[in-house]
N, C-alpha and C positions, 0 to 999 in steps of 0.2 A: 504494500500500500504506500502510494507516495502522497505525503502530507501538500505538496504543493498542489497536487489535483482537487483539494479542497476550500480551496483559500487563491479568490480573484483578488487584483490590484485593490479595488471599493473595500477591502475586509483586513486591509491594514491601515493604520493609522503609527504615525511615525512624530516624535515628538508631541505627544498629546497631551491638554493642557491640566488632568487630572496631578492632582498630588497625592488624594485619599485613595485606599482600596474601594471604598463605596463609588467617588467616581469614576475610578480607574473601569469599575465592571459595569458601571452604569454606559459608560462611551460605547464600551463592545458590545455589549446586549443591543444599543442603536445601532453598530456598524453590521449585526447578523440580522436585525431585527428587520434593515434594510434590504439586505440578502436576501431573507428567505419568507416576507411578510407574514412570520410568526406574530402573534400576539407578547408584545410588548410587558403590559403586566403581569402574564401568566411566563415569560421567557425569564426575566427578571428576578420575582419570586423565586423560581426554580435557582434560580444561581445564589441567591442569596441564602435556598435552604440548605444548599448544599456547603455552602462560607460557614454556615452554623454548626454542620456536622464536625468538620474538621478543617483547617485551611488549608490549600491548595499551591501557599508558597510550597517550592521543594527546596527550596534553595539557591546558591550561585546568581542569583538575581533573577532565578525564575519562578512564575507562577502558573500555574495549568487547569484552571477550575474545567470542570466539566459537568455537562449535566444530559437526562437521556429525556427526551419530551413529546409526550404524546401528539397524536397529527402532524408533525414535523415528519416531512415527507423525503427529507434528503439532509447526511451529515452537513457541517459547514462549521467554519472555522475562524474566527478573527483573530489577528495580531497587534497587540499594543504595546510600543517601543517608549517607556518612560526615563528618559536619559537621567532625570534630576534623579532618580527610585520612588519609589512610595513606600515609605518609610510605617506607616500603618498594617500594612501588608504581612498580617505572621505565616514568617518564612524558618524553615529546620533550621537554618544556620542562622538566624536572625538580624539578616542584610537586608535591607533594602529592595526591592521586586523592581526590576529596571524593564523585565518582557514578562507581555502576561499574555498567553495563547489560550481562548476562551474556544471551547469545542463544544458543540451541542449538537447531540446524535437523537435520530428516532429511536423511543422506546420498541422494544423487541430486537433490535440490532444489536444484543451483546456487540457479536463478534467485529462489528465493523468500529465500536467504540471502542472496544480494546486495543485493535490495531493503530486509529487513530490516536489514542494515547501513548500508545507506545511508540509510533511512529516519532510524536512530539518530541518524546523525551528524546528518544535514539540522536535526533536532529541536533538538538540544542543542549546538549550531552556536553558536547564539543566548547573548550572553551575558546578556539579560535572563530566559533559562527558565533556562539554570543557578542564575543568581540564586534565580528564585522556586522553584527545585524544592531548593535549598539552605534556603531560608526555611521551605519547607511544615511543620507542624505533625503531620503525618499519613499514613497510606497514600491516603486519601481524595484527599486535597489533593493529590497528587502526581498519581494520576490524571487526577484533575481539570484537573491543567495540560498532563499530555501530551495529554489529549484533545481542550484549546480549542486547540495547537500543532499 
């Protein structure tokens, strides 16, 4: 599964003006919510129940919330590049969350959710792409790097 086939230019956002966790996942729930004309309050909710269970930083400045949602008809993917971190964001190692990769899959698709997470991590694993997806200038360029990865 290649994580770039889920995730168009419009589903990143690159320097984005959030500094909270709360707005950091509120942007990306817009930027999927535009994707995939999910319901907005019901997609939200969902990401928020799942911030309550447990948080989603993994560490190294990354964050990977995901959630599985009924009637959502197709996985999708948005990328948030926060240069400054969000500092709010509880992460394993308790740094700062700089990329935050919000996935939301249709319920009953375990198996495409699993890969898609797993996909993530494998990607951004790498401390040379977090680097350069920290560095990127762009929506462009950000693609561009998940998709030579």
């Amino acid at each position: 599964m290649k994580l770039e086939s889920y995730i168009r230019r419009e589903q990143i956002v690159v320097s984005p003006s959030a500094t909270s966790k709360s707005a950091a996942l509120e942007q990306l729930v817009e930027v999927l919510v535009a994707a995939t004309h999910y319901d907005r309050e019901a997609m939200l909710q969902a990401v928020r129940h799942r911030e309550q269970l447990m948080s989603t930083g993994i560490g190294h400045g990354l964050a990977v919330p995901h959630v599985r949602l009924e009637r959502l008809t197709q996985p999708a993917v948005a990328v948030g590049v926060f240069r400054e971190g969000i500092a709010d964001y509880v992460s394993l190692d308790e740094e700062p969350v700089r990329i935050v990769l919000l996935i939301a899959a249709p319920k009953g698709r375990h198996e495409t959710y699993i890969r898609l997470l797993a996909a993530a991590v494998e990607v951004l694993k790498q401390p040379e792409t977090r680097e350069a997806i920290l560095g990127a200038s762009s929506p462009e360029d950000v693609a561009e790097l998940l998709k030579e990865r």
